[in-house]
TORDOSE-748651 format. One record per residue (C-alpha): residue in three letters; x, y, z; residue number from 1. Coordinates in Angstrom, 2 decimals. Example, Ala and Ser with C-alpha at 12.3 -4.5 7.8 and 13.67 -1.06 7.14 Angstrom:
2
 rest      xx      yy      zz  nr
  ALA   12.30   -4.50    7.80   1
  SER   13.67   -1.06    7.14   2
# end
This chain:
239
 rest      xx      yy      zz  nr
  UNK  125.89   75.53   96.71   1
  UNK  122.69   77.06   97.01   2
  UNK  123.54   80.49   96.17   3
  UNK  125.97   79.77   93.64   4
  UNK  122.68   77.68   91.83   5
  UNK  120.93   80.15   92.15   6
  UNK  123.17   83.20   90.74   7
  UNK  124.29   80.94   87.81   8
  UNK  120.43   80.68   87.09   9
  UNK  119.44   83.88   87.54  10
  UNK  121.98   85.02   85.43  11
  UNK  121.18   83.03   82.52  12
  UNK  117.73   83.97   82.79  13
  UNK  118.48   87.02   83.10  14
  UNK  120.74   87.57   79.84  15
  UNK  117.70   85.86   77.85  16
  UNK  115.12   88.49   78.68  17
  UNK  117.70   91.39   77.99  18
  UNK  119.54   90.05   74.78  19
  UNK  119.97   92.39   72.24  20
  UNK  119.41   95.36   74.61  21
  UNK  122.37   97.80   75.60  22
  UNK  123.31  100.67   78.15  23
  UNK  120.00   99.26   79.86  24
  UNK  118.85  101.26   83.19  25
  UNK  118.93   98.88   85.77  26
  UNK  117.55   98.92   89.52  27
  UNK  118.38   95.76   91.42  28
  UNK  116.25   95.78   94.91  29
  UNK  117.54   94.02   97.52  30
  UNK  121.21   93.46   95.76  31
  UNK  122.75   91.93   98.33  32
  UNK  126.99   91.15   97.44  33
  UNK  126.07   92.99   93.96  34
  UNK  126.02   89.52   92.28  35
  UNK  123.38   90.23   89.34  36
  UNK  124.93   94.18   89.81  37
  UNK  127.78   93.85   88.95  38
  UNK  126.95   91.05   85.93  39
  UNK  125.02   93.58   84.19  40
  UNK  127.50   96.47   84.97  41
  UNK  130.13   93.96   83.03  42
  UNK  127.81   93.68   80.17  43
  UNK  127.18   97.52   79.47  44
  UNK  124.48   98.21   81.64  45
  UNK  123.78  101.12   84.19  46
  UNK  122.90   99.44   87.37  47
  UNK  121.75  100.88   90.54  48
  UNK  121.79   98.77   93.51  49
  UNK  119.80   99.17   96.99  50
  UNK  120.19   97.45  100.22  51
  UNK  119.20   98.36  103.90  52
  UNK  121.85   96.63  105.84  53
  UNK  124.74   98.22  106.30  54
  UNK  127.11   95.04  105.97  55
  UNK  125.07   93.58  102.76  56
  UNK  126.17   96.95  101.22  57
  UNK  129.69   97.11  102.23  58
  UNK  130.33   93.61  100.63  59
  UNK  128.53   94.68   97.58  60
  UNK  131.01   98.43   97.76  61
  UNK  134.20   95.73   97.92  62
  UNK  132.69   93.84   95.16  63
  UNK  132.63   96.62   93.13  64
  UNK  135.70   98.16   94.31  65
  UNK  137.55   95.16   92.55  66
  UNK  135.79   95.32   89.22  67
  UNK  137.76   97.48   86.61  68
  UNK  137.20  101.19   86.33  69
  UNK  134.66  100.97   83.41  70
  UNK  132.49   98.41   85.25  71
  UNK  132.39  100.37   88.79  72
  UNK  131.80  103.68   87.00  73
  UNK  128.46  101.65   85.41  74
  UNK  126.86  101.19   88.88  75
  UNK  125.83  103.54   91.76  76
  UNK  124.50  101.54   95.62  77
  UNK  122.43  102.99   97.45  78
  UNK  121.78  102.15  101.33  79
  UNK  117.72  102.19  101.99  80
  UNK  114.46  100.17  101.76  81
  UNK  112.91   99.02   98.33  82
  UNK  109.69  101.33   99.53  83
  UNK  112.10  104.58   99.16  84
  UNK  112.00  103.80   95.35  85
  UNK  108.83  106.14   94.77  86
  UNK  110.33  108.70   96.71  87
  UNK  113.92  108.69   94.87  88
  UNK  113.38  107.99   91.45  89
  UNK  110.58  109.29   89.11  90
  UNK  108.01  107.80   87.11  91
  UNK  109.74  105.41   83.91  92
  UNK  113.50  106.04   85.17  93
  UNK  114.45  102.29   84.55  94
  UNK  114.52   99.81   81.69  95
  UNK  114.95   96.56   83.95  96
  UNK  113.33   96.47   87.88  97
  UNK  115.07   93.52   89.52  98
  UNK  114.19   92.57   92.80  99
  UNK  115.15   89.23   94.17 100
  UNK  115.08   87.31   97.21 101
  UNK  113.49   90.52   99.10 102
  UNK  109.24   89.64   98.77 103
  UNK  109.43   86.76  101.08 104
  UNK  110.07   89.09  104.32 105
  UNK  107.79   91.44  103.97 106
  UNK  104.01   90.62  105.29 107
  UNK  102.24   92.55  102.16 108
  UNK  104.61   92.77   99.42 109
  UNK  101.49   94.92   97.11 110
  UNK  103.33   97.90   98.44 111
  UNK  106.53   97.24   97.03 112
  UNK  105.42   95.70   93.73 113
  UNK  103.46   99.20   93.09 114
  UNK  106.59  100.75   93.35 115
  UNK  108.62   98.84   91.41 116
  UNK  105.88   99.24   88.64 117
  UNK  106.20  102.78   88.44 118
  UNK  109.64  103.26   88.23 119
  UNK  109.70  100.83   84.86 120
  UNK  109.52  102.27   81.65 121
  UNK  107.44  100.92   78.98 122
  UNK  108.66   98.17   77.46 123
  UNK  110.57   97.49   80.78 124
  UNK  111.29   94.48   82.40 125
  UNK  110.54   93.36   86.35 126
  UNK  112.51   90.05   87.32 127
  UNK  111.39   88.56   90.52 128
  UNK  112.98   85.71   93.02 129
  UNK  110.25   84.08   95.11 130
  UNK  109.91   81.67   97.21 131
  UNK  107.73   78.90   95.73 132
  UNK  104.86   78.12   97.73 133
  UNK  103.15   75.18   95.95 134
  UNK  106.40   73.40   96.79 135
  UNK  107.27   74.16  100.91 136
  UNK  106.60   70.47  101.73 137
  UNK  109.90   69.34   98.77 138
  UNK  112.91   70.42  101.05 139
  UNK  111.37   68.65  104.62 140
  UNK  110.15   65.64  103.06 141
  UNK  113.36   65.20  101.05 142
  UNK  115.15   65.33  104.63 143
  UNK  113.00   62.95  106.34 144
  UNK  111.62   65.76  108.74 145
  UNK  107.65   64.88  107.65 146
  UNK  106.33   66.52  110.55 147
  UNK  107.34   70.17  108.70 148
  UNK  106.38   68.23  105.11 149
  UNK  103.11   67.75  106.56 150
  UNK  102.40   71.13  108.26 151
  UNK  103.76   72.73  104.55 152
  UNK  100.90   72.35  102.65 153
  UNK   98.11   74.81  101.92 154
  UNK  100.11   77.40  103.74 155
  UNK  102.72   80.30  102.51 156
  UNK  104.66   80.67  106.06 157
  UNK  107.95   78.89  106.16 158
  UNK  111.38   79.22  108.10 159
  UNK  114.26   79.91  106.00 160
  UNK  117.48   77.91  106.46 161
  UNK  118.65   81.20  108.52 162
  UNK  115.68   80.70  110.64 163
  UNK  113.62   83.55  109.93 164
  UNK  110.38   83.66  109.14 165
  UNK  109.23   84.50  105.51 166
  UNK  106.33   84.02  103.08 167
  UNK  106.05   82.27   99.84 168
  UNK  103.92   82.66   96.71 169
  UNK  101.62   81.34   94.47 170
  UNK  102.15   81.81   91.09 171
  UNK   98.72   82.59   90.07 172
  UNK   98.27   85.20   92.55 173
  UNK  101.67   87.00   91.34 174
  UNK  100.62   86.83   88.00 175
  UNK   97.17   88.49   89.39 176
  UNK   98.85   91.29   90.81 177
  UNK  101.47   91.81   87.95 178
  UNK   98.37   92.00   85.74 179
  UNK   96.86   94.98   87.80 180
  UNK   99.74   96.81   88.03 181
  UNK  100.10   96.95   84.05 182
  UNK  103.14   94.58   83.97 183
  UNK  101.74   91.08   83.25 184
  UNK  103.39   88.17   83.61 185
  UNK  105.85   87.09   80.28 186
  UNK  107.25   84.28   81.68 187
  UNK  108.73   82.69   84.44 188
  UNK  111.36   80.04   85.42 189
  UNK  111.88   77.55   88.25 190
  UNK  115.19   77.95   90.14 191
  UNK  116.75   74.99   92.46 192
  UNK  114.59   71.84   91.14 193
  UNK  117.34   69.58   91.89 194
  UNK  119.62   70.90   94.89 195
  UNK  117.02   72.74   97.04 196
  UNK  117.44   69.82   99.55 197
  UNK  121.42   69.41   99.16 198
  UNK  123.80   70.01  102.05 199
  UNK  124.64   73.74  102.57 200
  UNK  128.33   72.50  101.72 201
  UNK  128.00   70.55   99.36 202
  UNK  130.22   71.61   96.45 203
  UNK  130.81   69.38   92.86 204
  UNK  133.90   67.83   92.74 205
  UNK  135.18   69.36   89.94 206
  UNK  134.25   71.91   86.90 207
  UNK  132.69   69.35   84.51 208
  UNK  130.04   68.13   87.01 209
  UNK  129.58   72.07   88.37 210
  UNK  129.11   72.28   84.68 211
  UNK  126.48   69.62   83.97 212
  UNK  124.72   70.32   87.27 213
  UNK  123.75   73.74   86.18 214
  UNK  122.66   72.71   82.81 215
  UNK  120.37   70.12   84.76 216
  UNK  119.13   72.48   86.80 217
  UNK  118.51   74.95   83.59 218
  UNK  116.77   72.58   81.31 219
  UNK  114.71   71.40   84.19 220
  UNK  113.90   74.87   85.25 221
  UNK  112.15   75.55   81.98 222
  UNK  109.94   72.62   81.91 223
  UNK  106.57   71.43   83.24 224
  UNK  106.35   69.42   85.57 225
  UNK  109.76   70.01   86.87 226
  UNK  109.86   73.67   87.53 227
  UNK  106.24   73.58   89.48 228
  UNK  108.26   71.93   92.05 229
  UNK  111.10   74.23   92.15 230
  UNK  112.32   76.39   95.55 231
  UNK  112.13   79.35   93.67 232
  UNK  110.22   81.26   91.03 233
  UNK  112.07   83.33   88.89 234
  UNK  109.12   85.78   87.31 235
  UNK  109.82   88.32   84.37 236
  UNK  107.17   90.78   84.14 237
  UNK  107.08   93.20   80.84 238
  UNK  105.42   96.66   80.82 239
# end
């Protein structure tokens, strides 16, 4: 449930920033299964995906493997770290920087963000997944375990639901940085208001309330107060 929220989100986002834009250069960071990869191969774009683990990579190589021959010839993966971007691609050699889910395990993220920035072209866009931070307490609390609602606020360390230990972020202080690497802050989303807190297998019962879930989630995800409280920040960065 929680990643297929958060896909369907992303994705809609996603195709709102980039509408009216073809044969975009893409660089998703982080890919993963080659979700948002291969979505933007499938609507014309040239995507190039990264990933350091060796079994993220192969899922997102058999994900592409069954797309048809004009969507797999649209995207190139790449095994390495986000980092290695500098080093492999020059200055301005993408349209859209995407880069989702990743910030959260790394202690300074700066590094990465720098990066990303110079690899965008002008005019380019840099969509980023974080974790929220002004809302760690929502998911404990709305589980009854208070003692980790209570030890949530005024901090950015959390667990994830893998048990790993990651760091959120502020808005303000993304929108800081954004702003000194020349790619301020257009807009951003919130992404899981609803179904942070629902059971990992929890699925709707059927299409029409999958349906009307997601447009919940949507509509709430672009308003205040609802998306302040959201598990996720989707930022979109333009250069």
């Amino acid at each position: 449930m929680h990643r297929l929220v958060r896909d369907e989100l992303v994705t809609r986002q996603l195709a709102e920033q980039l509408a009216g834009r073809t044969a975009l250069r893409v660089l998703d960071v982080g890919c993963g299964p080659a979700t948002q990869t291969v979505r933007l191969a499938r609507a014309g774009h040239l995507v190039t995906g990264v990933d350091p683990d060796p079994v993220t990579l192969g899922a997102a190589q058999a994900a592409v493997a069954a797309e048809p021959a004009e969507v797999r010839q649209r995207i190139r993966l790449l095994g390495g770290d986000g980092h290695a971007c500098g080093r492999w691609f020059e200055p301005r050699s993408f349209d859209a920087v995407l880069c989702h889910g990743v910030l959260q395990y790394l202690p300074d993220p700066d590094a990465l963000l720098a990066s990303l920035a110079r690899v965008l072209d002008v005019g380019g866009v840099l969509s980023l997944l974080v974790r929220n931070a002004e809302a760690l307490a929502m998911r404990p609390a709305l589980g009854g375990d208070w003692r980790t609602a209570l030890a949530s606020f005024d901090t950015r360390r959390y667990t994830d639901r893998y048990g790993v230990p990651a760091r959120a972020e502020r808005l303000a202080d993304l929108a800081t940085t954004l702003s000194g690497l020349s790619v301020p802050m257009r807009t951003w989303y919130g992404v899981r208001v609803f179904t942070d807190a629902a059971a990992d297998g929890a699925v709707p019962v059927d299409g029409r309330q999958l349906a009307q879930l997601l447009d919940a989630e949507e509509q709430a995800g672009r308003r205040d107060p609802y998306r302040q409280v959201a598990a996720l920040l989707h930022v979109v960065g333009a250069k």
